[in-house]
N, C-alpha and C positions, 0 to 999 in steps of 0.2 A: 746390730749384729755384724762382724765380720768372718769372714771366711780366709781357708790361704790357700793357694795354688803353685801346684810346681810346674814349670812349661819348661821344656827342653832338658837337658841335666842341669839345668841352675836351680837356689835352695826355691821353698815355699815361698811366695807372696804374702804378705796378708791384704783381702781385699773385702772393701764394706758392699756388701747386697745392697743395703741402702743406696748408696751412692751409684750399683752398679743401675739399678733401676732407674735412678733420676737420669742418669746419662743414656737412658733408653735402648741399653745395649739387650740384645735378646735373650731369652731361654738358651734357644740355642747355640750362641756362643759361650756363655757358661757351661754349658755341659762339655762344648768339644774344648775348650781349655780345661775341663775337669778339675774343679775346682775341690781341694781339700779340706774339709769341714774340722777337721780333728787332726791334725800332725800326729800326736802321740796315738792318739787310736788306731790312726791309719797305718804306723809305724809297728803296731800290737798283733792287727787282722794279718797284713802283711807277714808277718814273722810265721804265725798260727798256720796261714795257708799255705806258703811254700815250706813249712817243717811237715804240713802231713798233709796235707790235700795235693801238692804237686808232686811230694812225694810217692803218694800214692799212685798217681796216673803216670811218673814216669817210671814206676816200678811197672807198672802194667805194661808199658812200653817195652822195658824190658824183659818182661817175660814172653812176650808176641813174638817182638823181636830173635829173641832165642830159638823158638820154634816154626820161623816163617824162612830163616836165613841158613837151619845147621841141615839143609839138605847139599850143601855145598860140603862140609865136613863129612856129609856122609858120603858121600862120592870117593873120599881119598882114606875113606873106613870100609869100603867093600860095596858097597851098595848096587850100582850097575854092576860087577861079575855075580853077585849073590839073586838078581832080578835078572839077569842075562839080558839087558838091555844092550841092544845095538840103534846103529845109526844114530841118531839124533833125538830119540826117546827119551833120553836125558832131557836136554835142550825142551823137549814138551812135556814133560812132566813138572818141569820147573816153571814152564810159561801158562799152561792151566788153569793154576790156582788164581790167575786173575780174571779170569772170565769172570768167577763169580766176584773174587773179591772188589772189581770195579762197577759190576753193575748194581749192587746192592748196599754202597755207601751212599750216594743219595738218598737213598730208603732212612737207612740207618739215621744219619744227618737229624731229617727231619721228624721221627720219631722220637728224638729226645728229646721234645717239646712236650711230649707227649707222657713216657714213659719214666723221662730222667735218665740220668747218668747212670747212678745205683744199678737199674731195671739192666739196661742196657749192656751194660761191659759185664755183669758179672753173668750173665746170659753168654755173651760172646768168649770172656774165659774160659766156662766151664766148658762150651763147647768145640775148643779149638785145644784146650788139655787132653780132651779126651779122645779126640780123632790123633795128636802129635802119640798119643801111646799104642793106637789102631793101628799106628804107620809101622810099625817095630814087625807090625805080624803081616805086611804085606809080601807076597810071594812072587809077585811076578810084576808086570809093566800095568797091566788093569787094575789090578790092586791098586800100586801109587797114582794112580792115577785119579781113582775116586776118593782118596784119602789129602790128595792136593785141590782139589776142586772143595771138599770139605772145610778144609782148612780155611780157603776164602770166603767163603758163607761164613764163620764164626770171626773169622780179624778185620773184616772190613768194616765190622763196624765200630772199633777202637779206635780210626785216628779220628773220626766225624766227633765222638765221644771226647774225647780231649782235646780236640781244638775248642771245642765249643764250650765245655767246662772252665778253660785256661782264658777266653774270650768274657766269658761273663761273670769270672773271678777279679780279671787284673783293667787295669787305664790303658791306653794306646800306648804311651809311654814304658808300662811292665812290661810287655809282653815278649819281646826278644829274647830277655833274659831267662823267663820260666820256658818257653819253647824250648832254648837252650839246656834245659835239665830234660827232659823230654828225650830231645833229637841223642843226647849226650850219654842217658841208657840204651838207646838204640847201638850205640857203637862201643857202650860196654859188653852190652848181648855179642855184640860179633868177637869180643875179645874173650870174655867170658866163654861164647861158645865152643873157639881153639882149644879154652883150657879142660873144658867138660870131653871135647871130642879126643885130646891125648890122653885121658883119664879112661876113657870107654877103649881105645887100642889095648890098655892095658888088662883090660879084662874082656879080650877078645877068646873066645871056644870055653868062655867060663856058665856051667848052665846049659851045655850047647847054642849057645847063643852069638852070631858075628858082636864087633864093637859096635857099629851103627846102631843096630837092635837095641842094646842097651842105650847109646845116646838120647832114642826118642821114648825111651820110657822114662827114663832121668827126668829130661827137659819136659818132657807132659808132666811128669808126676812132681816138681817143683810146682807148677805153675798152679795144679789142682790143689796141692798144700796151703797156697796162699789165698785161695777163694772166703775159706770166713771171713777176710780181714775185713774186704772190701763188703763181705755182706754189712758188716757190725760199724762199720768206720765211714763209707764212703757215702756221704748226704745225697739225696732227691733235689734240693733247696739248699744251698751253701749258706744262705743266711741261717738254716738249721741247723749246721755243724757243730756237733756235741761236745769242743772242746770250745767253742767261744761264748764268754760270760755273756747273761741277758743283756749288759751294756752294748758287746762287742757285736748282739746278736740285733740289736739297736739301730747301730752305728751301719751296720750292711745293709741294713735296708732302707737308711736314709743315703748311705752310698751309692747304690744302684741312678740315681736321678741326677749324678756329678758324671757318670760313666756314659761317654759316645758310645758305646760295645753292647751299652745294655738295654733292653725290651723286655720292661713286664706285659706277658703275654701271652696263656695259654694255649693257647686258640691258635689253629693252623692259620696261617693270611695267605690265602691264593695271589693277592695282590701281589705280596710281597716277595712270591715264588716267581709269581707271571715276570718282576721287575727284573731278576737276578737273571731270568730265562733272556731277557731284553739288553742285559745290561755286556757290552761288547770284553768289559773285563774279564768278566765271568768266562769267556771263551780265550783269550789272551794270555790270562795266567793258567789257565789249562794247559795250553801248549807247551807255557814256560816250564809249569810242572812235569811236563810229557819228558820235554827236553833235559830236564835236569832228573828227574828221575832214574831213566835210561841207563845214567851213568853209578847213582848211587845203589840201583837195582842190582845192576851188571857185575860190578864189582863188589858188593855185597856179598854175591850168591858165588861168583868165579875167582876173587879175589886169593882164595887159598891154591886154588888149582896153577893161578899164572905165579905163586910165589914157587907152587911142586918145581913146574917149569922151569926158573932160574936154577934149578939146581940142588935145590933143597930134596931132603927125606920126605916124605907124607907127614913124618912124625913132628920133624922140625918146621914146616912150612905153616901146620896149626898149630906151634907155638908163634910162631913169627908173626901169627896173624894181633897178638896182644900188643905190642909196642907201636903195631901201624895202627890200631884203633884206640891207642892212649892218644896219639897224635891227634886223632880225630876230636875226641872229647876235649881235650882241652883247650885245643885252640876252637870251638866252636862255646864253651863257656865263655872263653876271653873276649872273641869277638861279640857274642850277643850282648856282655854287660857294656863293651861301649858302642854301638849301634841304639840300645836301651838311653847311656848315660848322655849321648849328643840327640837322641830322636833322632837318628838318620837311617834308613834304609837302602837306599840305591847306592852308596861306596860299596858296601860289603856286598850286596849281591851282585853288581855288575864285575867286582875285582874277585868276586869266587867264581864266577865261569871262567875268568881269563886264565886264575891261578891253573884252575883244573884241567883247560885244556892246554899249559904250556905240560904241567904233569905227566897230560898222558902223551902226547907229542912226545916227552923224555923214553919215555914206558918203550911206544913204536920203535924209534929210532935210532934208541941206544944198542950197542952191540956187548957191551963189558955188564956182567953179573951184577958188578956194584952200584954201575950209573941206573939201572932198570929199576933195581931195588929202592932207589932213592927216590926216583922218579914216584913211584906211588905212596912216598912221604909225602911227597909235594900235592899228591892225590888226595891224600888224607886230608891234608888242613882242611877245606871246604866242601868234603865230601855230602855231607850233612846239613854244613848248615846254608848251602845254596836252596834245596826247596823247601827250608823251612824257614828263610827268612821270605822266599816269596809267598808263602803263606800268612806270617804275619804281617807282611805288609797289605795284603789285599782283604785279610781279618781286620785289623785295624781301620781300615778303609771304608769299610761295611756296614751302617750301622743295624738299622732294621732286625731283628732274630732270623725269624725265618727268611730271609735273605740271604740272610748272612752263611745260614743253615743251607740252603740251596747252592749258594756260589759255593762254598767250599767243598760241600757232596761231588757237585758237580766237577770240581776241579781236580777232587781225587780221583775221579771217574776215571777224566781226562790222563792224569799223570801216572794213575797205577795201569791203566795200557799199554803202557811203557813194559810191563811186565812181561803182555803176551807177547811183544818183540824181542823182549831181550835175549830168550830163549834159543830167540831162532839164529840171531845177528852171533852169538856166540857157539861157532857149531863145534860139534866133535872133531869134526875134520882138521880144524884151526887149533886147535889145541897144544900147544900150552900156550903160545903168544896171544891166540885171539885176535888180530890185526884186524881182522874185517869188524869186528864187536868195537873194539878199542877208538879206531877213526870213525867209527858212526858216531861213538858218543862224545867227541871232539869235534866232530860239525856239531852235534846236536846242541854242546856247549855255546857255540858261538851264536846260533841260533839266540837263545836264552838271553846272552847276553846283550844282542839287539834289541829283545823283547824289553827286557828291563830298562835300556836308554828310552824307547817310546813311553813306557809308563812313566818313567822320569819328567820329561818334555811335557806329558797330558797332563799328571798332577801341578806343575807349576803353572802350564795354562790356564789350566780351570781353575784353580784359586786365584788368579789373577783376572779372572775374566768375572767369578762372582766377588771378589772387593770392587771391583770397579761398577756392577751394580748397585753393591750398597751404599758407595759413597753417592752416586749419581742419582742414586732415590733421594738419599739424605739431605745433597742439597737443595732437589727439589722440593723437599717438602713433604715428600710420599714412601716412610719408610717401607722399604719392601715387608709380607706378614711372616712371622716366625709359622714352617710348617713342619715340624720336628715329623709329624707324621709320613713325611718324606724322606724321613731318615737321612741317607747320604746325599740326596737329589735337594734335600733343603737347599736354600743358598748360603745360610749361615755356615754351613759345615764346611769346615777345611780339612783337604785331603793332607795327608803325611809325606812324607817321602827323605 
C-alpha cells in the first residue's frame, strides 16, 4: 500500500507504509508529516469544506464583526450627543464589553468538546443579534453599558469556535490560508460596516429615529436572518457534513489519524488542560496577542474617527473607511496563501509588526493630510493578519485537543484584554489624532515583534535538540518509544515555524 504526502508547498510524495515500517520510522512522524492517503479525495473534502464550512464560519465572523466594531460608526452617527455621554464614557463603554468577552472564552473553548460547534455559535449568534437590536433602544450611558457587557457574553465565544473548527478541519500546512478567509470577513465587516452606517445617515429623523438607532437594528436583524442557515448546514462532527458523499464521509475519518491538529476525544483531559496551564507558550503568545491586538482593536473601533480628524465629513470618513479595509483583506489573503504555500510563519509575523509600527510612526508624525492618510494604508496591510498568523502558528504547534482548546481560550483571554485598554489609551481628550493611543500600540508592536524572534529561536532549538535525541538513541540501539499521547511534548513532533 502506498500513501502520498505534501511537506512544504512542494507537490505530494508518494510513500510506501510498508517500507515506512521496515525503516521503523514512528506513528508519530507520520502523522506530523501528514501524510495524504487520497490526492484526488483530499483535493474533493478540501474544495467541500472551504466552499461552505469555512464559508460558513467566516460569514459568522462577519456578522460578529459588524456588530462588535459599528460602535465606532455610531459615534460619528449621533450616539454620545443622543446618550449625552461626557468625559471618557465613551472610551468605557467601548472597553467593557471585554470584561466579559475575555473571561468567558476559555469556558467557551473548552465546551466545544462538549457541545460542538453547531451548539455553540448558533447560541452565541442568536444572542449577540439580539442584544446589537437592544442597543438601538438604549437611552443613556447605563443602558450602553449593559448592552456592551452583553454583547461579550454572546461573541466570545465565536473565535474559540472557529479556531478550533478551522483546527481540526485542515493539516498544519492549510491553515494560514482558511484563517485568512476568517480574519478577511473581519475587515469586510469594517468596510461593510461604513457602508451600512452612510446608508443609516440617510435615514436619519426617519420613524423618529437618530441613524445610529437604525444601524444597530439593521446589523442585529442581518445577523438574526441568517441563524437557520447555521441551525440546518453547520455539522456537530465535520466528518457528518451533509454535503460530503459516504466515500468523502470515509475518507475524513480515516483523515483524522494523518492530522498532527487532531484528537479523537470526547472526554474533557484535565491532563491536557493542567499541560497548556504549564506550558510557558501558552502565556508568550498571550502577550503577543495582547500586543498585537491593541492595535487591531484600537483602530478597528477609532479608525473612522482619526480619518473625521484628517479632515474628512462624518459622511465621507465612513466611506473612506471601505478602500482602507479592501487594503486589509487582500493583502492578508495574498499573504496567508504564501506563508500556507512555503510553511513559514515567522517572516510574515515578525515583518507585520514592523510594517505596522513604521505605519503608524507615519500616522504620529506626519503633518500633511495626504502623508497621515497613507500612513494607515500602510496600517492596513497587517492589520489582521499579525494576530492571526500568531494564532496559527501556536494552533499548529499544539497537538493534543483540549490543550489546544485551553492555550488558545487562554490566549484570547490574554489578547481581547487589550480591549479593556484600548478604551482608556484612546481618550476623548486626544481626540482626533489619538497620539497617546497611537505610540502605545507602536511599542506594543515592537514588543510582539521580539516575542516572535524568541519563538522563532525556541522552535529551531527544540527540533534540533529532539532529532539529536533520536539520532543518538538510534545509534545506540535504543530507539526512543513513540508517545503520541504527549502530543506536542512527544519527541517525534516537529514544531513549525
Amino acid at each position: 500500500m502506498s500513501e502520498e504526502k505534501a511537506i512544504g508547498g512542494k507537490e505530494p510524495v508518494r510513500v510506501s507504509v510498508s517500507s515506512v515500517a521496515e525503516d521503523g520510522i514512528s506513528e508519530a512522524v507520520i502523522r506530523d508529516k501528514e501524510i495524504i492517503e487520497d490526492v484526488g479525495l483530499e483535493k474533493k473534502v478540501l474544495f467541500k469544506m472551504d466552499a461552505y464550512l469555512v464559508s460558513l464560519l467566516s460569514f459568522a465572523y462577519f456578522l460578529a464583526s459588524l456588530d462588535k466594531s459599528n460602535i465606532g460608526n455610531a459615534k460619528l452617527a449621533g450616539l454620545t450627543e443622543d446618550l449625552h455621554l461626557v468625559g471618557n464614557q465613551y472610551g468605557n463603554a467601548v472597553s467593557v464589553m471585554y470584561a466579559t468577552y475575555v473571561s468567558l472564552e476559555p469556558l467557551y473553548a473548552n465546551m466545544l468538546g462538549v457541545f460542538g460547534p453547531k451548539i455553540v455559535l448558533c447560541f452565541c449568534l442568536t444572542g449577540w443579534s439580539i442584544v446589537s437590536i437592544c442597543t438601538s433602544q438604549c437611552r443613556n450611558y447605563y443602558d450602553l453599558i449593559a448592552c456592551r457587557v452583553l454583547l461579550g457574553v454572546f461573541e466570545s465565544g465565536l473565535y474559540p469556535c472557529v479556531n478550533m473548527s478551522l483546527t481540526l478541519m485542515f493539516r498544519r500546512s492549510q491553515l494560514a490560508k482558511r484563517f485568512s478567509y476568517v480574519f478577511a470577513a473581519s475587515a469586510i465587516a469594517s468596510a461593510f460596516g461604513g457602508l451600512i452606517s452612510y446608508g443609516c445617515t440617510t435615514m436619519d429623523g426617519k420613524g423618529g429615529w437618530k441613524g445610529w438607532k437604525w444601524m444597530y437594528v439593521i446589523e442585529g436583524s442581518i445577523s438574526l436572518f441568517f441563524l437557520p442557515m447555521y441551525l440546518f448546514l453547520l455539522p456537530n462532527r465535520i466528518e457528518n457534513f451533509c454535503f460530503f458523499s459516504s466515500e468523502e464521509k470515509d475518507y475524513m475519518k480515516r483523515r483524522y489519524s494523518t492530522m498532527s491538529t487532531y484528537k479523537e476525544d470526547d472526554r474533557i483531559s484535565w491532563k491536557d488542560i493542567s499541560s497548556a496551564l504549564k506550558d510557558f507558550r501558552t502565556w508568550l503568545t498571550g502577550s503577543i496577542q495582547f500586543c498585537l491586538d491593541l492595535t487591531s482593536y484600537g483602530l478597528g473601533t477609532f479608525m473612522p474617527i482619526i480619518v473625521n480628524g484628517l479632515g474628512f465629513t462624518s459622511v465621507r470618513a465612513q466611506l473612506l473607511m471601505i478602500p482602507i479595509y479592501f487594503v486589509t483583506a487582500v493583502s492578508y489573503l495574498i499573504l496567508a496563501r504564501v506563508s500556507d504555500k512555503y510553511c513559514l510563519r515567522w517572516p510574515f509575523a515578525i515583518s507585520g509588526c514592523l510594517i505596522t509600527a513604521v505605519g503608524l510612526a507615519i500616522v504620529m508624525g506626519a503633518t500633511q493630510m495626504g502623508v497621515r492618510f497613507f500612513g494607515l494604508f500602510i496600517v492596513a496591510i497587517p492589520l489582521y493578519f499579525g494576530p492571526s498568523m500568531n494564532l496559527v502558528w501556536i494552533s499548529g504547534n499544539t497537538n493534543n485537543f483540549y490543550k489546544r482548546a485551553t492555550l488558545v481560550g487562554l490566549n484570547q483571554l490574554i489578547g481581547n484584554a487589550s480591549g479593556v485598554v484600548y478604551g482608556q489609551i484612546f481618550n476623548a481628550e486626544d481626540s482626533p489624532r489619538y497620539i497617546k493611543g497611537l505610540s502605545t500600540c507602536l511599542g506594543t508592536q515592537v514588543v510582539a515583534g521580539f516575542g516572535f524572534v524568541f519563538l522563532l529561536f525556541y522552535y529551531r532549538w527544540e527540533n534540533a535538540r529532539r532529532e539529536r535525541l533520536i539520532t543518538e538513541a538510534k545509534a545506540n540501539g535504543t530507539p526512543l518509544p513513540d508517545t503520541p499521547e504527549k502530543g506536542d511534548k512527544n519527541v517525534y513532533f516537529k514544531y513549525s515555524y
